[in-house]
Phi, psi and omega in degrees: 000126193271313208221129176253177178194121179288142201225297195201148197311113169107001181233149158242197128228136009272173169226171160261102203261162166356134135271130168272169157248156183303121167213215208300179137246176198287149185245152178282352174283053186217003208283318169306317246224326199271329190269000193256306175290308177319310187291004231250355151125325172002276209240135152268131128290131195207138170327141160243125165299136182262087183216225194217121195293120178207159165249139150273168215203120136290077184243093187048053164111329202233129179269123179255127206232128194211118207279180183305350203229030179102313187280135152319122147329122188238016184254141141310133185238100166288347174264019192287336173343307180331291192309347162321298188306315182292149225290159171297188208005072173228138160264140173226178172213137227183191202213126179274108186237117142083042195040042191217104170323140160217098234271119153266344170213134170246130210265329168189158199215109145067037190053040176248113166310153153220057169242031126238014165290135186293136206319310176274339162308305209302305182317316194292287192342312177261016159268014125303282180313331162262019176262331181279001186267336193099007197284152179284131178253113196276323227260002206325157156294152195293155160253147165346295182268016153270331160281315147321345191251348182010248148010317173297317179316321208285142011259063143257313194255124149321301197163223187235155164237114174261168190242155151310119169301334167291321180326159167238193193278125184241123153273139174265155188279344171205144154067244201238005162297145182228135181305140164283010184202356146270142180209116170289131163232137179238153155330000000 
């Protein structure tokens, strides 16, 4: 890493953000038994995308964009100017889907951390912020028939990522480090 950039108390970019780990995966006959366990206060659920994992970062002016693995982002994004709009130092962590950030948790607001803010705050926050840009919110709660359709959803949804609804944001120390309390599920 050539260049770090302080964002807020507990974020540098680049990090390392959340991995969730693997767990079962989903059958569409579960879809009553998978939506029972979600609503049941546990867990929040958001679609998982199939794009390429990056957080973005509002630093004095400038959008700084950094992939899963530590490194600056080197693919073009085209809608970062947006992010323009939002107050400095606010973070998010998200998915560049069809060469476009797409936000899923936000990480810090106006240089306030909110990666010890619990799983469903940081999410509402950031469909609020992307609902105030005008952006399309990627991230839905799952529906019945988007889980029954399972396979279909492919290539754009992988499956689900649930979050603890209480967790808080752990950057990780390498990598290939994987979260105790994210858990990826694919078709």
């Amino acid at each position: 890493m050539d260049e770090t950039i302080p964002v807020a108390t507990g974020i540098e970019m680049p990090f390392f953000p959340m991995r969730p780990r693997a767990g079962a995966p989903i059958k569409p006959g579960q879809a009553r038994t998978l939506l029972e366990e979600i609503h049941g206060g546990r867990w929040i659920a958001q679609r998982k995308a199939n794009g390429h994992r990056a957080c973005l970062a509002v630093v004095d002016g400038k959008v700084w964009i950094q992939n899963r693995h530590g490194a600056w982002f080197k693919l073009p994004v085209r809608n970062t100017h947006d992010f323009l709009k939002l107050p400095n130092r606010t973070c998010f962590d998200g998915e560049v889907i069809d060469r476009e950030f797409c936000p899923f948790d936000c990480l810090a607001l106006r240089g306030r951390t909110m990666i010890f803010d619990p799983a469903d705050e940081r999410a509402t926050v950031a469909f609020q912020l992307v609902k105030f840009l005008g952006h399309e919110w990627r991230f839905a709660d799952p529906t019945p028939q988007f889980i029954r359709a399972g396979r279909r959803n492919l290539p754009d949804w992988e499956g689900l990522v649930l979050k603890e609804t209480l967790s808080s944001y752990v950057m990780l120390a390498r990598p290939t480090q994987q979260s105790q309390t994210w858990v990826k599920r694919r078709w």
